[in-house]
C-alpha positions in Angstrom: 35.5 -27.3 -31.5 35.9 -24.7 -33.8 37.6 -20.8 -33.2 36.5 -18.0 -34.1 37.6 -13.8 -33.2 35.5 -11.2 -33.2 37.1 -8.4 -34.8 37.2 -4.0 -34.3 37.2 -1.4 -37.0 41.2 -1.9 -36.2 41.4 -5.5 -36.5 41.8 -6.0 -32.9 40.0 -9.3 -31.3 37.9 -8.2 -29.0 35.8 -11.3 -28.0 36.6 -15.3 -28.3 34.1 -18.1 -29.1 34.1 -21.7 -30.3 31.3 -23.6 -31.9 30.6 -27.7 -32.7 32.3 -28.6 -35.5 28.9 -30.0 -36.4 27.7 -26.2 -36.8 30.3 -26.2 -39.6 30.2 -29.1 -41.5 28.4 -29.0 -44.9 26.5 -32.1 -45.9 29.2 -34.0 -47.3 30.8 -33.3 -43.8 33.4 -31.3 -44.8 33.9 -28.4 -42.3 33.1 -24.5 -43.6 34.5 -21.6 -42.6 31.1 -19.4 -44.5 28.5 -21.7 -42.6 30.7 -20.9 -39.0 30.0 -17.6 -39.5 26.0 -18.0 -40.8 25.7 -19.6 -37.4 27.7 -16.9 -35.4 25.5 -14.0 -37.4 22.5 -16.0 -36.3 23.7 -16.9 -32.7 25.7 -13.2 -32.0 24.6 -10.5 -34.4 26.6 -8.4 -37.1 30.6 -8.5 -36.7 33.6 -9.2 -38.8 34.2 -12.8 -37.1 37.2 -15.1 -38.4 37.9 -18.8 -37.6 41.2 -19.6 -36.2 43.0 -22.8 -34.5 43.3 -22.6 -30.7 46.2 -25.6 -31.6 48.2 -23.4 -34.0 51.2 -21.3 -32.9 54.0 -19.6 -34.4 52.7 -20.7 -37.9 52.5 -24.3 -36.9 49.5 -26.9 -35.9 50.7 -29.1 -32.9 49.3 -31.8 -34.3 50.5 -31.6 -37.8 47.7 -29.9 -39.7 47.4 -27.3 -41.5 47.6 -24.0 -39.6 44.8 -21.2 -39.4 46.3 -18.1 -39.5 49.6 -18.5 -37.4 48.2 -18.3 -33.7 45.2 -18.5 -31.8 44.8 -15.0 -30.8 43.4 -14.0 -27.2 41.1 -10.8 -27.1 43.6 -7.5 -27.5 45.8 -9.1 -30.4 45.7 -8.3 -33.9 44.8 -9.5 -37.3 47.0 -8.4 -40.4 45.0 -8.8 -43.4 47.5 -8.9 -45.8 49.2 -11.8 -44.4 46.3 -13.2 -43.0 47.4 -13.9 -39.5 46.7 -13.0 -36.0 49.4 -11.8 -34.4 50.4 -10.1 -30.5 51.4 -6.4 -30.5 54.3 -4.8 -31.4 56.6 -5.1 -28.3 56.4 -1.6 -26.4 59.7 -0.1 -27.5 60.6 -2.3 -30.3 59.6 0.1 -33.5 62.3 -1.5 -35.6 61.3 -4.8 -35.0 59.2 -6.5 -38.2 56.1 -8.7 -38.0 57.4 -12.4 -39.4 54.4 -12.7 -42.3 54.4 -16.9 -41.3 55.3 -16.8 -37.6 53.3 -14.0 -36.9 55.7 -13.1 -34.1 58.1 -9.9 -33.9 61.8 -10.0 -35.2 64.5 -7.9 -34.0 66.8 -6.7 -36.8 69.7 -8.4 -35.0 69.2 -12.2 -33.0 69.7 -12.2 -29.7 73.5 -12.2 -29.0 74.8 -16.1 -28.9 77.0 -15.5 -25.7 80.8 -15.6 -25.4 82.6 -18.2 -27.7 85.4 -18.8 -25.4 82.6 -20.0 -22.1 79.8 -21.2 -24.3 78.0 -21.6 -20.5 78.1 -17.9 -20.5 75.2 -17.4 -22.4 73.0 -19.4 -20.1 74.1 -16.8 -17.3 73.6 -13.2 -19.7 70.0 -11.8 -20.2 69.4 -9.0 -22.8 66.8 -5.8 -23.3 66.5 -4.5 -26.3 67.3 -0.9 -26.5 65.5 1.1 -29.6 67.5 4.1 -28.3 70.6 2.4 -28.7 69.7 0.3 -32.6 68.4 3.9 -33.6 71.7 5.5 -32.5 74.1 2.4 -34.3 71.8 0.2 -36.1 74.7 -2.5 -35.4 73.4 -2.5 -31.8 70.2 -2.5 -29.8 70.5 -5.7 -27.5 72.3 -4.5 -24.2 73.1 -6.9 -21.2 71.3 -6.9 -18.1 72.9 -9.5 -16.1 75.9 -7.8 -14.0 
């Protein structure tokens, strides 16, 4: 099967569909991106449709093939055009966190904290929020523990 996203004036998916590969395959069976999208014009009407993998995440195809614009993206995600990849939104409350350009997820200026180096366990037992009040404040912060 092949993906494809239907995109907004905001490149925002609003609408999923697949296709047979054999809708896509040119006549020396090579599969094509431009003859996908003939059929979806055809099928569906005027839209700005892109093809994705439904079996690539965080940049990479489970099953070792090349990967289709970082992640299969579910209707209300995003696509950024000048990395060419769909992505989830910004996390509510994150504004300092940056979009990975491969990944396409969100990275916080600091890793999560690696727990206490005297009870290496100790991590297992913390959770952390980020706190965009706090990073703003002391940008050698932002992760607080919520785990009393």
């Amino acid at each position: 099967m092949a993906h494809f996203a239907k995109l907004d004036e905001n490149n925002k998916v609003i609408k999923t569909i697949f296709l047979d590969n054999r809708d896509l395959l040119t006549s020396g069976g090579i599969e094509s991106e431009t003859l996908g999208l003939a059929v979806i014009r055809e099928r569906y009407g005027p839209g700005r449709w892109l093809q994705y993998s439904c079996k690539t995440s965080c940049g990479v195809h489970k099953e070792g093939r090349t990967a289709i614009r970082a992640n299969a993206p579910c209707v209300g995600a995003y696509y950024n055009q000048e990395y060419d990849i769909f992505h989830s939104r910004r996390p509510e409350g994150c504004d300092s966190w940056t979009l990975d350009p491969v990944k396409g997820t969100w990275i916080p200026p600091h890793p999560t904290p690696a727990g206490d180096s005297d009870n290496p366990t100790r991590y297992f037992e913390t959770e952390y929020l980020w706190d965009e009040e706090a990073y703003q404040a002391d940008n050698t912060t932002g992760w607080v523990s919520i785990t009393s």
